[in-house]
C-alpha beads as a LAMMPS data file, in Angstrom:
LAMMPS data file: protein, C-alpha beads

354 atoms
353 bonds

1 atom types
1 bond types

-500.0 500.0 xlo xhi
-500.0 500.0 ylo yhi
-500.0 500.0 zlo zhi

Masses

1 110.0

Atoms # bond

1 1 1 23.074 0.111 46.896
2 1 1 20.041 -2.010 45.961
3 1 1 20.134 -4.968 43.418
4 1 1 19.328 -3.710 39.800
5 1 1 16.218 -4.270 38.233
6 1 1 15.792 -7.377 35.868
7 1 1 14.348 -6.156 33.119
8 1 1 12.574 -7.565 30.419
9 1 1 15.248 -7.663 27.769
10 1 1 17.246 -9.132 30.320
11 1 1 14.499 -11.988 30.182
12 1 1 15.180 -12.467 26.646
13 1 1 18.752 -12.499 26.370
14 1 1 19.296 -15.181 29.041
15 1 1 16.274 -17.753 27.260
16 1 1 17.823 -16.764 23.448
17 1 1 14.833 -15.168 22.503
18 1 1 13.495 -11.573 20.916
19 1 1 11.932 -9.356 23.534
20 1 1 8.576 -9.667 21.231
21 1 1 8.635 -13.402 22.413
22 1 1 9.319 -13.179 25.867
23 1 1 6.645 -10.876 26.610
24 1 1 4.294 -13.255 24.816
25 1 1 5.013 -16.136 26.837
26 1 1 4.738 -14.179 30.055
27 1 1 1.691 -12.321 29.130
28 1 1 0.085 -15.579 28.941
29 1 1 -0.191 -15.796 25.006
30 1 1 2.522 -18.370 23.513
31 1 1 0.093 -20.873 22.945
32 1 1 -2.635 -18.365 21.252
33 1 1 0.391 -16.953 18.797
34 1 1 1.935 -20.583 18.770
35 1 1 5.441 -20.162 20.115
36 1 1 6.602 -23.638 20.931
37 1 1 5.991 -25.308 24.352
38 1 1 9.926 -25.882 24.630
39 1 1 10.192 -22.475 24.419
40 1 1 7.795 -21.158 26.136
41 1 1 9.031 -22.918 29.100
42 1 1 12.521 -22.028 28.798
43 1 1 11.255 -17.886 29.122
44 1 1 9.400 -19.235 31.939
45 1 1 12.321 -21.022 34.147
46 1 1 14.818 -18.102 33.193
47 1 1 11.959 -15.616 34.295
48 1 1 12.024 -17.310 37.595
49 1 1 15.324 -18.138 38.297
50 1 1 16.153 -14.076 37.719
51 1 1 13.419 -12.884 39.845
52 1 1 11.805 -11.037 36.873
53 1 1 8.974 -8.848 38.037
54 1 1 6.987 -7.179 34.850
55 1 1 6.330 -3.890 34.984
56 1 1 2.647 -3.455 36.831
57 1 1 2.033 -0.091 34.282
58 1 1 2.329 -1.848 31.363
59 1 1 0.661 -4.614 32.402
60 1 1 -2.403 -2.417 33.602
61 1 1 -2.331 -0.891 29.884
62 1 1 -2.412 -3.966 28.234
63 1 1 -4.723 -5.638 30.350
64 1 1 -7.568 -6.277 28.309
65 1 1 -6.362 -5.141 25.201
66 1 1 -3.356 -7.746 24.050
67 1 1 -0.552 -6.411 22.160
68 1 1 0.802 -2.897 20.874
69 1 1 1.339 -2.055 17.432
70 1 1 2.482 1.028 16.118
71 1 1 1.568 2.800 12.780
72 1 1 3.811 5.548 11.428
73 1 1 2.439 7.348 8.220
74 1 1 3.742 10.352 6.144
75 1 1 0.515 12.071 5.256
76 1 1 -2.480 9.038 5.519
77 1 1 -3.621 10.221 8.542
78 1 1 -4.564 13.647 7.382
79 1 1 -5.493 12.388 3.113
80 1 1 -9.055 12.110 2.237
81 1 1 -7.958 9.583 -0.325
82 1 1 -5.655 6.908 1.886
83 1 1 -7.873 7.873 5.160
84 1 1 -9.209 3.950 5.083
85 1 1 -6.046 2.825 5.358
86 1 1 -6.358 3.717 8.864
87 1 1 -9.714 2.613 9.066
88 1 1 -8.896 -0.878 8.008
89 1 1 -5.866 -1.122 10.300
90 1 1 -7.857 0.343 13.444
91 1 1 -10.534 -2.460 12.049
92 1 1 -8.674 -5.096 12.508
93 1 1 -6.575 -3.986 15.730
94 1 1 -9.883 -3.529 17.746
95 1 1 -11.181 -7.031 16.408
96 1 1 -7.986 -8.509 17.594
97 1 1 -7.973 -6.656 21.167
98 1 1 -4.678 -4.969 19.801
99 1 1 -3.676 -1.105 21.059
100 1 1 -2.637 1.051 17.890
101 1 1 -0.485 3.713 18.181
102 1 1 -0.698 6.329 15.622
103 1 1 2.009 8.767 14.504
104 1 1 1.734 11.339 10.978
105 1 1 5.538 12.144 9.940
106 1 1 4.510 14.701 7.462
107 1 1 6.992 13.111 5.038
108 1 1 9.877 14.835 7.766
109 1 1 12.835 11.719 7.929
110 1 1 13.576 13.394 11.006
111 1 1 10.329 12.878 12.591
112 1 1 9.743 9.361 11.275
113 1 1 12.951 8.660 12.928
114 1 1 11.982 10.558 16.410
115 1 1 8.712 8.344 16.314
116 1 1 9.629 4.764 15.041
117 1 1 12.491 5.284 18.349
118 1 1 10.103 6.111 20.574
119 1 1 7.878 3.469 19.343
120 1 1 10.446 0.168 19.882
121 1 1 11.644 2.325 23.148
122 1 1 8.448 1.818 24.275
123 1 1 8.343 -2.223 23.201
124 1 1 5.348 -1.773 21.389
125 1 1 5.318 -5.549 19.693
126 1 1 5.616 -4.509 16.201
127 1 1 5.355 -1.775 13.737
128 1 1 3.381 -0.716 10.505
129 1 1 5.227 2.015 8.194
130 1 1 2.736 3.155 5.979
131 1 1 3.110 5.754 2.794
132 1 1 0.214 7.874 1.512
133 1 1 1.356 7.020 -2.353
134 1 1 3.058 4.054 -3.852
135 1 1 6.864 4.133 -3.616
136 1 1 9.933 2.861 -2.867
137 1 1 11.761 3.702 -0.096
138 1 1 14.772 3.124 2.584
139 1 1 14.042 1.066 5.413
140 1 1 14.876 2.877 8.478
141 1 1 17.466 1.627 10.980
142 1 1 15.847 -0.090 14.307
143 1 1 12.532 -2.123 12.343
144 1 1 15.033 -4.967 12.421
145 1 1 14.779 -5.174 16.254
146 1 1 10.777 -5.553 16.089
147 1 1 8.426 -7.641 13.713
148 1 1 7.453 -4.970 10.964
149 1 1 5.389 -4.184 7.432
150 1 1 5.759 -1.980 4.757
151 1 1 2.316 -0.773 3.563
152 1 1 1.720 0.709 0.363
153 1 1 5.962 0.960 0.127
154 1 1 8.661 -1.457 -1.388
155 1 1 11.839 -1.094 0.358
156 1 1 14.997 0.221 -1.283
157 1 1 17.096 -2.630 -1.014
158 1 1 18.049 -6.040 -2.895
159 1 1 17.103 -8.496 -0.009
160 1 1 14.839 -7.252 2.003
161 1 1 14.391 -8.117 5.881
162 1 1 10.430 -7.232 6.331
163 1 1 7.121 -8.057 3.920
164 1 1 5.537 -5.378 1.909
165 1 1 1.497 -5.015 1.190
166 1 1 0.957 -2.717 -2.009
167 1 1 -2.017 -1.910 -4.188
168 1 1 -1.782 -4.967 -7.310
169 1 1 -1.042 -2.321 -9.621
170 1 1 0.968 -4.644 -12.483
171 1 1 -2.744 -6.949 -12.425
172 1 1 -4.300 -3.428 -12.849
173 1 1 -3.032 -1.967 -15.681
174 1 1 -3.472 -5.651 -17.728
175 1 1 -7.187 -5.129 -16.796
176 1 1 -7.520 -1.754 -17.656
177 1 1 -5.976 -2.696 -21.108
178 1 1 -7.709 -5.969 -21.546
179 1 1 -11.438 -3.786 -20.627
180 1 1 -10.476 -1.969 -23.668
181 1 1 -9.088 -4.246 -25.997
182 1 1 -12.196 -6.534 -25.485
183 1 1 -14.585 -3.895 -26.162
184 1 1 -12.855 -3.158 -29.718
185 1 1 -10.620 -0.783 -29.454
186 1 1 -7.237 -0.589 -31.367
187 1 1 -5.747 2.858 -31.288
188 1 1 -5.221 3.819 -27.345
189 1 1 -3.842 6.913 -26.382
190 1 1 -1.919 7.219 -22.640
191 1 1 -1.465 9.866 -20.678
192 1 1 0.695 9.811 -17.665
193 1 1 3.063 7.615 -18.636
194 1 1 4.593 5.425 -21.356
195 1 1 4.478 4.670 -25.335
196 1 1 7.812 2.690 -24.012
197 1 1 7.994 0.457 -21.230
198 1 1 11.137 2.876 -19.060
199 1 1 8.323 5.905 -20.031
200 1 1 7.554 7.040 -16.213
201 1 1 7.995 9.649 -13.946
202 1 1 10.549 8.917 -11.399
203 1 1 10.320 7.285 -7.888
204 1 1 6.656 6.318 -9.444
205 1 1 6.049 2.492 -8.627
206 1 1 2.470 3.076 -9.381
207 1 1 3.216 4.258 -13.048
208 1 1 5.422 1.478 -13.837
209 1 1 3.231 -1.030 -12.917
210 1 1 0.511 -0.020 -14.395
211 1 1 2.585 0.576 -17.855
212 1 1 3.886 -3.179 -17.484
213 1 1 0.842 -4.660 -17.123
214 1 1 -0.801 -2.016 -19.763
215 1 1 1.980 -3.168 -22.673
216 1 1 1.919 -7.219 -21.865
217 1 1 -1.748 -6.875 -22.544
218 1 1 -1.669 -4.786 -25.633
219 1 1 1.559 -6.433 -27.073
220 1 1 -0.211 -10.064 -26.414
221 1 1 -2.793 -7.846 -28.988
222 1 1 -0.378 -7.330 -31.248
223 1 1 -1.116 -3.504 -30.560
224 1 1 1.338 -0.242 -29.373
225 1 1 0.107 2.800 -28.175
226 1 1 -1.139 4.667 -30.353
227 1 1 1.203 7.349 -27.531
228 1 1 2.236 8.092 -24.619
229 1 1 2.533 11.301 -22.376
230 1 1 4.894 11.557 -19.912
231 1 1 4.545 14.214 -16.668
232 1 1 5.875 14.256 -13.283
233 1 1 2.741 15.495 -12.324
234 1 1 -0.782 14.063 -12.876
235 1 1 -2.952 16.326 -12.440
236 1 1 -5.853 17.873 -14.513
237 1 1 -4.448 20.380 -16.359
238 1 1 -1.876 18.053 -17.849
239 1 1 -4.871 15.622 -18.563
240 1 1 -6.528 18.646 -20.177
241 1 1 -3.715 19.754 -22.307
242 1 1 -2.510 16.439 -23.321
243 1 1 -5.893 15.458 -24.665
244 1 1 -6.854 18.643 -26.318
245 1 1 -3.162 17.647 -27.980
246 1 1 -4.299 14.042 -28.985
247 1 1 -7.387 15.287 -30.074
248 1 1 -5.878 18.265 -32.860
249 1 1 -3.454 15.557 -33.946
250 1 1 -5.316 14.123 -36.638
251 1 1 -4.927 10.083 -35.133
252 1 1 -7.706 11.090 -32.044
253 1 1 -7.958 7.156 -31.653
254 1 1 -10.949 5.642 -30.071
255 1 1 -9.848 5.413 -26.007
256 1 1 -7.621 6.439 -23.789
257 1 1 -6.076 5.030 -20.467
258 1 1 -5.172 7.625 -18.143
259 1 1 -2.502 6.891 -15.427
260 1 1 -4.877 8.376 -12.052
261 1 1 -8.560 9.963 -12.066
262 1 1 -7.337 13.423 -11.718
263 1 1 -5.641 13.248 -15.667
264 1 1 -9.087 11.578 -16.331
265 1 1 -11.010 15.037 -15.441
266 1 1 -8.470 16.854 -17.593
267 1 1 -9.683 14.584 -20.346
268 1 1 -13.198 14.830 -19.463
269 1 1 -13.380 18.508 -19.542
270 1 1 -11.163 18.647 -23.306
271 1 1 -13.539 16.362 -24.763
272 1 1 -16.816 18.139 -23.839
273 1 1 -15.069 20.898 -25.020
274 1 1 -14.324 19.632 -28.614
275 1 1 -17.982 18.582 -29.032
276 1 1 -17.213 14.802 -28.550
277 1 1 -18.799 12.040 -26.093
278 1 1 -17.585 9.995 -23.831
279 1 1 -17.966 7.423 -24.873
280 1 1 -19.366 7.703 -27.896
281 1 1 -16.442 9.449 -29.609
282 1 1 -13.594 8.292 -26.843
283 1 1 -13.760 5.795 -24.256
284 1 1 -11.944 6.194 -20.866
285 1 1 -10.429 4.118 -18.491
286 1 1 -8.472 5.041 -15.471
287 1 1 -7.109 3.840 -11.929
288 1 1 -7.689 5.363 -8.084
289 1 1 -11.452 5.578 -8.016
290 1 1 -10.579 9.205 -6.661
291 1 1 -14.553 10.634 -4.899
292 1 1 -15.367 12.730 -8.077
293 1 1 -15.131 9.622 -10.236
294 1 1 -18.824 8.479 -9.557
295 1 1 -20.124 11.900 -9.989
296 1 1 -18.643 12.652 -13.353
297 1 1 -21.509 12.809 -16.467
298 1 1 -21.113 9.434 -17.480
299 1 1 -19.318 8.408 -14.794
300 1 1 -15.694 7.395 -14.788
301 1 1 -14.516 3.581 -15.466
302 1 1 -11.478 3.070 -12.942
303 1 1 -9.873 0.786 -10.738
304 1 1 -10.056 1.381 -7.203
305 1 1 -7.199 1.525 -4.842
306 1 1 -8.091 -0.750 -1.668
307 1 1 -7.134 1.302 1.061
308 1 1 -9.123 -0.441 3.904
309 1 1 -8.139 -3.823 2.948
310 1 1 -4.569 -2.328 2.751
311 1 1 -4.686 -0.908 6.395
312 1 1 -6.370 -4.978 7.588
313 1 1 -3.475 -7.011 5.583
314 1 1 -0.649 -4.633 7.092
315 1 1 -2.120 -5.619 10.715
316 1 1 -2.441 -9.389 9.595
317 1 1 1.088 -9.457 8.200
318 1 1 2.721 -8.029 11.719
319 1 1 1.173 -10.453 13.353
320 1 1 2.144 -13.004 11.568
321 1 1 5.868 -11.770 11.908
322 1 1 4.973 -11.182 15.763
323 1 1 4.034 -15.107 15.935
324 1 1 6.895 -16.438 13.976
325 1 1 4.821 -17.651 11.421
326 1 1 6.328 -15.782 8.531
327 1 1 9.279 -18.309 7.515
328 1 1 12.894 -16.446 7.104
329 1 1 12.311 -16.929 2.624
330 1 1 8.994 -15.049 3.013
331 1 1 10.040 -11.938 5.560
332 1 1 11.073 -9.539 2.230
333 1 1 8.081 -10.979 0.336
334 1 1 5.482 -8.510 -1.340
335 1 1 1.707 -9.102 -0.460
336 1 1 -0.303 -7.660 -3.509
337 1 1 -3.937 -6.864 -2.733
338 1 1 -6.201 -6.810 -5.942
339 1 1 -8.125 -3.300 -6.673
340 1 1 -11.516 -3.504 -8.188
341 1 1 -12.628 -2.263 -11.080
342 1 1 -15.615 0.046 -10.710
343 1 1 -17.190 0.014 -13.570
344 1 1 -19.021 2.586 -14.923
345 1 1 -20.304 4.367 -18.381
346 1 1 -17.181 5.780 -19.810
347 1 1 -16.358 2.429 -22.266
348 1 1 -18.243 1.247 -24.732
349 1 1 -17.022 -0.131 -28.508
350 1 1 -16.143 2.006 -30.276
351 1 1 -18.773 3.704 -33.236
352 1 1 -17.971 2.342 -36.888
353 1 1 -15.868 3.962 -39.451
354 1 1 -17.422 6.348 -41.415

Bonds

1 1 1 2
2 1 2 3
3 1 3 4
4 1 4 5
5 1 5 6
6 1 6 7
7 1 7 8
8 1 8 9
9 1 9 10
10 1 10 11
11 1 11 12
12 1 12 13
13 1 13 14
14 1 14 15
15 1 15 16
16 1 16 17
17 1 17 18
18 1 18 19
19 1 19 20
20 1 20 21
21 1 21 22
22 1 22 23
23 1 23 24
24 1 24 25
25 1 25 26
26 1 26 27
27 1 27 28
28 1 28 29
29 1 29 30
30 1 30 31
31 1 31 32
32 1 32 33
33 1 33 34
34 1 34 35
35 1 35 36
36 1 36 37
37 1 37 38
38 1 38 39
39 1 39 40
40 1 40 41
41 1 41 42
42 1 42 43
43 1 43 44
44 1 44 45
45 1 45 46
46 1 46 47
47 1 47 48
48 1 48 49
49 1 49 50
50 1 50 51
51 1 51 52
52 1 52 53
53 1 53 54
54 1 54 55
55 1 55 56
56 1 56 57
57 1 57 58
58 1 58 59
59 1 59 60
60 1 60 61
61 1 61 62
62 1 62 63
63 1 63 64
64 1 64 65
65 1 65 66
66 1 66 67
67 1 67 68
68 1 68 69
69 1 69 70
70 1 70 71
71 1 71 72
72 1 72 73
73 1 73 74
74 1 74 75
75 1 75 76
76 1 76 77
77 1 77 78
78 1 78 79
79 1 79 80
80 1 80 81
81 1 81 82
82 1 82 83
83 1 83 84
84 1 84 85
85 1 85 86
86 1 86 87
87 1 87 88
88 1 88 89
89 1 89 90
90 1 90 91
91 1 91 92
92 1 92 93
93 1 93 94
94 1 94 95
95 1 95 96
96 1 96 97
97 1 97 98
98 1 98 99
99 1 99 100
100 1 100 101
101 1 101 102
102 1 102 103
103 1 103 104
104 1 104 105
105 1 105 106
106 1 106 107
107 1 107 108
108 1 108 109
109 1 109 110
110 1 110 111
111 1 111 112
112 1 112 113
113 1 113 114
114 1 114 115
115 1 115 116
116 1 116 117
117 1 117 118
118 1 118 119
119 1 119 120
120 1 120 121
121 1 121 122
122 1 122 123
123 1 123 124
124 1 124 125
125 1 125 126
126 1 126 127
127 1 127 128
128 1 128 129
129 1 129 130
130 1 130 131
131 1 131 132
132 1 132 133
133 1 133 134
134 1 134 135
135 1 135 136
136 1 136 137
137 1 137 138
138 1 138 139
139 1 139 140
140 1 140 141
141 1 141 142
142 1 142 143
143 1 143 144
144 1 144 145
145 1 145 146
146 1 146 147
147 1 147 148
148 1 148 149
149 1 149 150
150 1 150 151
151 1 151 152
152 1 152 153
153 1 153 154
154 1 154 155
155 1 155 156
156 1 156 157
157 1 157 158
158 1 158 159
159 1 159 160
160 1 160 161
161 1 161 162
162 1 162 163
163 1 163 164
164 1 164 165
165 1 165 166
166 1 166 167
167 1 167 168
168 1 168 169
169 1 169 170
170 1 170 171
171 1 171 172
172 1 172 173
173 1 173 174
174 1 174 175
175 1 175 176
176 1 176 177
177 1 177 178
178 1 178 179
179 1 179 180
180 1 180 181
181 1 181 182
182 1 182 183
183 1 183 184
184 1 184 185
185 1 185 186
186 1 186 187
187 1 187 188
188 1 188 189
189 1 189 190
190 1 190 191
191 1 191 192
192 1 192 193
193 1 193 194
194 1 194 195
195 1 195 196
196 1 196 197
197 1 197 198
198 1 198 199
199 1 199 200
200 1 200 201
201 1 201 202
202 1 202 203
203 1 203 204
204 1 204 205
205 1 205 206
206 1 206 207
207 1 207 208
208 1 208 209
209 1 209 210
210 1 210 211
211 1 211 212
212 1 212 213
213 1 213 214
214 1 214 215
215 1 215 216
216 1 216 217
217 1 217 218
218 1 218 219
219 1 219 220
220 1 220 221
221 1 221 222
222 1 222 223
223 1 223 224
224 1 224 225
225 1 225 226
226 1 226 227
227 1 227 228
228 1 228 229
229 1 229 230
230 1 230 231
231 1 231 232
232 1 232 233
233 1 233 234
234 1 234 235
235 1 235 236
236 1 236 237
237 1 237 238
238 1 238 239
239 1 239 240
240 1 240 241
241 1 241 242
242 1 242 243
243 1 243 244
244 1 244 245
245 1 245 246
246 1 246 247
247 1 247 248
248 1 248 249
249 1 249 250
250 1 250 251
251 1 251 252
252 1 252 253
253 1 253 254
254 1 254 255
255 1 255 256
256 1 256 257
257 1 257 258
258 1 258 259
259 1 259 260
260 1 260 261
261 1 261 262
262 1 262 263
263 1 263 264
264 1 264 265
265 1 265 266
266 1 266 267
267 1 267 268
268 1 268 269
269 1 269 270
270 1 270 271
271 1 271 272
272 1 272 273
273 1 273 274
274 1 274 275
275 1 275 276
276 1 276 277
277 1 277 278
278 1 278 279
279 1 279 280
280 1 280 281
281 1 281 282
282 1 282 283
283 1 283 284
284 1 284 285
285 1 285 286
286 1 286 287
287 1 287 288
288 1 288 289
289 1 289 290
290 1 290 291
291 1 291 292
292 1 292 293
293 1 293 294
294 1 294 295
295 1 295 296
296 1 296 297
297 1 297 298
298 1 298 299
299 1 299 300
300 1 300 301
301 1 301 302
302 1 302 303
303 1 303 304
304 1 304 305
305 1 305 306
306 1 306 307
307 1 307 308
308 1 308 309
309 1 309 310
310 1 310 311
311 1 311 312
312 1 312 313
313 1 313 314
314 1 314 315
315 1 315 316
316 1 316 317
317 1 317 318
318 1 318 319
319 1 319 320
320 1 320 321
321 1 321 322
322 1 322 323
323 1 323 324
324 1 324 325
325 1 325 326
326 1 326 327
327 1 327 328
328 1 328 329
329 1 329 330
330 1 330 331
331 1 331 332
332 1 332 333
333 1 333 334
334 1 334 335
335 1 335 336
336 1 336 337
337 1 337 338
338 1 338 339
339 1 339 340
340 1 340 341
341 1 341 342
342 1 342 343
343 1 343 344
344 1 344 345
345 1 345 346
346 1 346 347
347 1 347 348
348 1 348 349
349 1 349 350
350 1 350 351
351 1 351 352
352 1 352 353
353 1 353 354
């Protein structure tokens, strides 16, 4: 019966080190990811005195392209809207020499779980969960055993063990209020969320950050809503009907902020419709900079979501982890990247009382 393989792992657990770091050091890149000379040598004499031999097919894939990363996404693969979060990933793999694996879970737990275990079966040297919208979520079992990110997700936990790159949503919604505010306006309607700061749909980290950063600005004011409409949903016809609502009230108010673009064409269409300008009669401001938001008559004043430099910080973030570079206090930490305003014609001050 012939002697078993030594195996990689094997490697690892003899020198004290993760997998991730033994195949740096005998791949030839400790010193460009800066593991430690002391250890590096260490993987080295253990290597040798067990006869390890690496695999020749994995060597002959990564030849030439450095490590293996893997992305798993719910539906950002197949989404018009969060497509550039693979863009800016695939960006900054290809820059890098990195291999990225790509796998589309169709929001299925079951599948997620199929792929992130084939994934860290396969070694890749870390892995990118990404989520199509904003949320907060479990962290799966196994992204312990390899350097990981969150992206565009917090995870459900109080401490925890792997950094998270989201949209700066809370910085968002203070601009959005303070664009307003500045230009004049007093009595602001919302729709999508709030007039009180627990006033959001459910599960929505995009909502609630926005409101927070909406209500420090207009409370620093000495302002309130003037209200605030709720919905699970934001979509058009809610924007529609919630505005047409606002506007038969008798307190229309000046501006409103509305919680994603596609509320924002609800309250396009029900202000054309009562004979009023935007923004003449009603400013707007709004957040995703979904397509249609340039091509709206005036066009729509929003703040962008940065998808592509979303996708580029997950990929710098695992390889920090990959390197070691990420100290333990910093591993659960949350990496906000700013979204631009795109400003366009729907604010202006608003028009004197009569």
């Amino acid at each position: 019966m012939g002697r078993r393989r030594v195996t990689l792992a094997d490697v690892a657990s003899a020198a004290g080190v993760s997998p991730t770091t033994a195949s740096l050091v005998l791949s030839g890149r400790g010193e460009e990811l800066r593991i430690s000379a002391t250890v590096q040598q260490r993987v080295k004499d253990v290597a040798a005195d067990l006869g390890y031999r690496p695999n020749i097919l994995s060597v002959g894939l990564r030849k030439g392209s450095g490590l293996a990363l893997g992305f798993v996404s719910d539906t950002v693969a197949t989404s018009l809207l969060a497509g550039d979060m693979i863009k800016g990933a695939l960006e900054a793999a290809h820059e890098r020499g990195l291999m990225l694996f790509i796998g589309e879970t169709e929001g299925d737990p079951a599948v997620e779980r199929r792929l992130i275990d084939a994934l860290l079966d396969r070694q890749v040297d870390g892995v990118i969960l990404a989520s199509m919208f904003t949320q907060t979520r479990p962290l799966p079992e196994g992204l312990d055993h390899a350097p990981a990110v969150l992206l565009n997700a917090l995870a459900d936990m109080p401490r925890p063990r792997i950094p998270s790159v989201v949209p700066d949503e809370l910085e968002a919604g203070r601009a959005a209020a303070r664009l307003l505010v500045e230009a004049g306006h007093r009595e602001i309607h919302l729709i999508g969320a709030g007039p009180g700061p627990d006033d959001t749909p459910p599960g929505t980290v995009a909502g609630r950050e926005r409101l927070q950063g909406i209500l420090e600005v207009l409370g620093e004011a000495g302002l309130r809503p003037a209200s605030g409409h709720v919905h699970p949903d934001w979509l058009p016809p809610f924007g529609w009907e919630t505005t047409r609502r606002i506007l038969d009230s008798g307190r229309r108010g000046t501006a409103i902020i509305t919680f994603n673009d596609r509320l924002a064409f609800g309250a396009y269409q029900a202000i054309h419709e009562a004979g009023l300008t935007i923004p003449g009669d009603v400013s707007i401001v709004s957040f995703d900079d979904a397509p249609l938001a340039d091509w709206l008559r005036p066009g729509l004043t929003t703040f962008a979501i940065p998808h592509y430099e979303l996708g580029r910080r997950s990929v710098e973030l695992v390889l920090e982890a990959i390197s070691g570079r990420d100290e333990a206090g910093a591993r659960g930490s949350v990496h906000r990247v700013p979204m631009p305003l795109r400003e366009r014609a729907s604010v202006a001050p608003p028009r004197p009382a009569r």
